[in-house]
N, C-alpha and C positions, 0 to 999 in steps of 0.2 A: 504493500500500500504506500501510496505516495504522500508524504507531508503536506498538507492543506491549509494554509493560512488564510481567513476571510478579515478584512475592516481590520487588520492591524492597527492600531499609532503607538508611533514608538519616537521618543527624542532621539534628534543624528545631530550632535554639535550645537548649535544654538537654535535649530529648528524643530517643526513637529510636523513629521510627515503621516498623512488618511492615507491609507492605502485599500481597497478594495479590487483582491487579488489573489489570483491562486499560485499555491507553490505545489508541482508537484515534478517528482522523480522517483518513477518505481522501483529502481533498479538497486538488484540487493548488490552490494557492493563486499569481497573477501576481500582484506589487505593484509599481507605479511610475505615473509621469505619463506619459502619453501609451500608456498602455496599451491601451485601446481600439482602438489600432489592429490589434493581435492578434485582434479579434472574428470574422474570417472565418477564419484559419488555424485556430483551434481548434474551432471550427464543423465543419470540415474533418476535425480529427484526432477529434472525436468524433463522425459520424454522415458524412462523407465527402463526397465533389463531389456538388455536384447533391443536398444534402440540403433538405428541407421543414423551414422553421424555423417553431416557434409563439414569436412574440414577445411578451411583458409586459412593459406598462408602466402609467401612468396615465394620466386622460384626457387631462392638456396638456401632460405633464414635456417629452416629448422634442419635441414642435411649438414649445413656449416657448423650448424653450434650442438651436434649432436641430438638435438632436442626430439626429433622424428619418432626415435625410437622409443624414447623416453616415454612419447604420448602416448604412440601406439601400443605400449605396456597399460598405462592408465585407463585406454580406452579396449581393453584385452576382452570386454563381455559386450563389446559393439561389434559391427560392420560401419568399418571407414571410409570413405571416399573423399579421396584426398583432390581439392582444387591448387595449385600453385601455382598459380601464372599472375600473379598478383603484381602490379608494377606498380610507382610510385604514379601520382595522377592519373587515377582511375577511369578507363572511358565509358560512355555508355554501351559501346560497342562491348566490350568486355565485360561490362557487368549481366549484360542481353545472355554471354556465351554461359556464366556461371549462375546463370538464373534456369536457363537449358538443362543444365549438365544436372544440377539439384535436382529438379522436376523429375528425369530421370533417375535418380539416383532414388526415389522416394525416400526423404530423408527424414526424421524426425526431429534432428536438431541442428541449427547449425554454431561451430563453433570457428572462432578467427586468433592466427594468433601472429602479432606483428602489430607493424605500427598502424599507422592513422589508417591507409592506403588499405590496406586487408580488413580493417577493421569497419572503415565506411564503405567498402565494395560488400561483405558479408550483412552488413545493417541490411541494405538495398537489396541483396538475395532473400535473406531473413522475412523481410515484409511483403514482396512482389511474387514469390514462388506460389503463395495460396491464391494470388491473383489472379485474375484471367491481362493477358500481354504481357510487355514488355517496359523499358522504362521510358520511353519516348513515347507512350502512353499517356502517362503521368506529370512527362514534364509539357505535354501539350494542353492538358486540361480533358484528352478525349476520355478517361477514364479518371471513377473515385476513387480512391484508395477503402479498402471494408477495412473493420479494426483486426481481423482475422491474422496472424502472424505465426513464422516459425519461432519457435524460441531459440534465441540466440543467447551465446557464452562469450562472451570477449573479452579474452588473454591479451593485454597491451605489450609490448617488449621495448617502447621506447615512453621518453614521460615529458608528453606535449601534446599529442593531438587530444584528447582529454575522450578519444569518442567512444571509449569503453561505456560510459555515464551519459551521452547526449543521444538527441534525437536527431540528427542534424546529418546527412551523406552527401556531400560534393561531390559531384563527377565534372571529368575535365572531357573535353575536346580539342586538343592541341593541334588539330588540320586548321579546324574552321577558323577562329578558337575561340574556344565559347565555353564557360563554367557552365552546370547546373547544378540545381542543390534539389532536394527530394527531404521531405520531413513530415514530421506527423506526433502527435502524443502516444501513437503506438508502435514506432519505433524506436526506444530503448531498448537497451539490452536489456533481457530479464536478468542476465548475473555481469556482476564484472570481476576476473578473477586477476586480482595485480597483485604478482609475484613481484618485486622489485629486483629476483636474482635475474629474471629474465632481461634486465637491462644492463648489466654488469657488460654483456659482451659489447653494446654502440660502441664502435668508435667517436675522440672527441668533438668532432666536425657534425657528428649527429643527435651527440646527447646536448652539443648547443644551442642546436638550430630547433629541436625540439621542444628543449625547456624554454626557449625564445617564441616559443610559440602560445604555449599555455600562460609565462609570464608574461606576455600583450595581453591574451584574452582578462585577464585578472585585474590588469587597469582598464580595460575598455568595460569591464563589466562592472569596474566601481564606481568610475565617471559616467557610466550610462546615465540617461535622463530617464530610463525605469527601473533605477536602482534603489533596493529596499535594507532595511537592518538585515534580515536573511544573507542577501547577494554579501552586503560590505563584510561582516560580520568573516565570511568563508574566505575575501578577497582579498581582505588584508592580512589573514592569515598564507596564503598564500603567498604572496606577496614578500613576505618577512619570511617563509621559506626558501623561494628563489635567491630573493637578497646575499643570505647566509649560505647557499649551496650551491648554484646555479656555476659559479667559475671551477669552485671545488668537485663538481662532479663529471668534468671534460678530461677530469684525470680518472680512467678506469680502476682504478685499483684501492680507490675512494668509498668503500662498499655504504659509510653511511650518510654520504651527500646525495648519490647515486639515490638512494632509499628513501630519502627526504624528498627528494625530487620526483618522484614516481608517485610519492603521496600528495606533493604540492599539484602534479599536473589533476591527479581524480578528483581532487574537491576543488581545482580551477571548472572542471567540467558540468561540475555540480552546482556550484556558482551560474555556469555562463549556461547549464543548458533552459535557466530562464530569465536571466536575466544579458543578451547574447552580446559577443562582440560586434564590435562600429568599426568606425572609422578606416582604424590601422589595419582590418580583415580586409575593407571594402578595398583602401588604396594598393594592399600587397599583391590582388587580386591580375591585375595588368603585368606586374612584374613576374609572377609564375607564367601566366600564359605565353606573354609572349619575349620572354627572355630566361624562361625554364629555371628560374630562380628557387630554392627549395621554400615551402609556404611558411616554416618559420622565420626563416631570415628576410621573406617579403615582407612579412605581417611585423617584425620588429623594425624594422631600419626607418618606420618613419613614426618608431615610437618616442623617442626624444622631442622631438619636433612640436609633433601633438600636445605633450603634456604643456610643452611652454605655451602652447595658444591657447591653451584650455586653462594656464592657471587664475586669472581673475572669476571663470567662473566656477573654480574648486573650491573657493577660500573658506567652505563649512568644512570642507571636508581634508584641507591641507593638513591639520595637526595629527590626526592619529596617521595616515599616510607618509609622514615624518618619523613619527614614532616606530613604523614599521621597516622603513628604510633605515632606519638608524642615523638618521644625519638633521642636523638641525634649522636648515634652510633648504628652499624650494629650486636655488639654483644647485646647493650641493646636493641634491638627489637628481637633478638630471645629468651632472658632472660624473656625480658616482657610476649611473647608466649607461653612459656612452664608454666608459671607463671598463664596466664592467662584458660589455659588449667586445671588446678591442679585445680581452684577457681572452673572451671567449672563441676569438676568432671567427666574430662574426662582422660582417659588411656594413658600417654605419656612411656608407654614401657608397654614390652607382658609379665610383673611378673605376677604370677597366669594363666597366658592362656596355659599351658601345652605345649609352645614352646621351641623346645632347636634346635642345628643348625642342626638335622638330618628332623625337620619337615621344619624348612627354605628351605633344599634341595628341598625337595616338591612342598613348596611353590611358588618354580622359576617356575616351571611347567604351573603355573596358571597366569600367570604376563600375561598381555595385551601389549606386547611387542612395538607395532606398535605405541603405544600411547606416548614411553619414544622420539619419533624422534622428538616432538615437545619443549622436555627439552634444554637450552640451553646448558646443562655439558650431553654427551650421557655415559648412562649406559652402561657395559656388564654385562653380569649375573654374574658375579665377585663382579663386583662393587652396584649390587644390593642388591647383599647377605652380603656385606659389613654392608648396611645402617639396614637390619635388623637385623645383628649381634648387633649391637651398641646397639637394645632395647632390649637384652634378658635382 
């Protein structure tokens, strides 16, 4: 059952916010090390003995890091059918093939196990397989979605996309190039099982770009303008996690920053699956498509920037957001940010990305527009093209 909050008020700083609103997320959430070993009991409890599992993953994740075998021990009282052709930026073409391949497989559960990319291809099998079509169905409006769904399990193995815990499946089309997104109140996973050893193996270039990922969503989802004590309450926690772990866990051998960070990115998800990211999502959105930039490092690199424009309309919400960073002014936390970003080896301007302000023009093209309403400073495509001027 989902958490339900109705007519909240609750003081935030020196205000009192009415809220009339629902909070919910069904999804039961395991967290600890050596978790994984619960993969066949829950198997079990959701779809029973002798259930037909459809498995997701990537082409090598679980053959590289040994893990295959492991599962397929866990999962010893099922029939497996393994999908792995999971790439990063999921197409709808792809996800049409492993919506197919399910259907036949008659499967009872499906499980994912990987990062963002297997986990929001498997969301989109999970819900569309009891469907009638396909997902260019869905993303036309020609068909409803029923609440009718597979139960899904998702195993995270990196700690960013948060989409063990959301409702939320982006598919890419990197021809045309065109995002879409696919969502519903009944596509949560029904379990999330994060193990945090399963992130031990990222390399640093992915545990940064990930955590770079979930710690955007964490301020866009505190600065939202439907942001509630629930959302801040989880965000600033958050937040004060990344701070603290975030550089420290690009060193693999870091077992409990790495650990920190796997639990900062589920309760970012939790946060943001209602209360969602803006701005920094919408703008990164041009730089994946059409410069194949990975989605944490789009979605962060024009997180600096942002906060400065938004800081007169924070100023309720400045002090504990200090408190959480650790530093005692609002330029030393975006100092600290941009700082922290550079340790991490991540891209805080587009030097070397063959951007100049004629591809910018472009760029606006592709902006997720509807998403900047949720900022509290609103953009126009003026003021957009400002912010990315600033990082040539």
């Amino acid at each position: 059952m989902g958490l339900q909050i109705y007519g909240l008020q609750m003081p935030i700083g020196s205000k009192k916010y009415m809220l009339v609103s629902t909070w919910y997320n069904p999804t039961k959430i395991y967290f600890g090390s050596g978790n994984l070993a619960l993969l066949g009991s829950l198997i079990e409890e959701q779809a029973g003995k002798d259930a037909t599992v459809f498995l997701v993953t990537g082409k090598t994740f679980l053959r590289q890091h040994g893990l295959l075998e492991k599962i397929l021990q866990y999962c010893s009282s099922t029939t497996v059918h393994l999908f792995d052709k999971v790439v990063p930026f999921p197409s709808p073409a792809l996800v049409d093939q492993a919506i197919e391949e399910c259907r036949k497989s008659r499967a009872d559960v499906i499980v994912a196990v990987g990062g963002g990319s297997a986990l929001d291809l498997a969301k989109v099998v999970a819900t569309l397989v009891p469907q009638k079509g396909f997902t260019g169905d869905y993303f036309t409006g020609k068909k409803t979605m029923l609440p009718e769904t597979l139960p899904f399990i998702a195993v995270p193995t990196t700690s960013g996309s948060s989409s063990e815990v959301t409702p939320f499946a982006p598919l890419w089309d990197m021809e045309t190039p065109q995002k879409f997104a696919i969502t519903g109140p009944h596509m949560f996973p029904a379990i999330a099982l994060v193990d945090p050893d399963l992130t031990l193996t990222m390399p640093k270039k992915l545990a940064a770009a990930t955590g770079m990922d979930a710690f955007t969503s964490a301020f866009e989802s505190y600065w939202s303008t439907d942001s509630h004590p629930v959302s801040e309450g989880i965000n600033l926690e958050v937040i004060r996690l990344f701070r603290d772990n975030l550089v420290k866990s690009c060193s693999t051998d870091d077992v409990l920053a790495r650990s920190n960070c796997a639990y900062a990115a589920t309760m970012s998800g939790v946060a943001y699956s209602n209360v969602r990211p803006n701005v920094c999502h919408a703008l990164g959105v041009p730089l994946s498509l059409l410069f194949g930039m990975d989605h944490g490092e789009s979605v962060g690199i024009t997180l600096p920037l942002i906060l400065k424009a938004c800081e007169q309309q924070l100023m309720d919400k400045i002090s504990p957001l200090l408190q959480a960073f650790s530093v005692e002014t609002f330029d030393e936390l975006v100092e600290t940010l941009v700082l922290m970003m550079k340790q991490c080896g991540l891209k805080t301007n587009f030097n070397g990305m063959g951007i100049d302000e004629r591809a910018i023009d472009r760029m606006l093209d592709y902006i997720e527009w509807e998403r900047l309403a949720r900022c509290p400073v609103m953009f126009d495509r003026q003021g957009v093209k400002d912010i990315y001027l600033q990082l040539l």
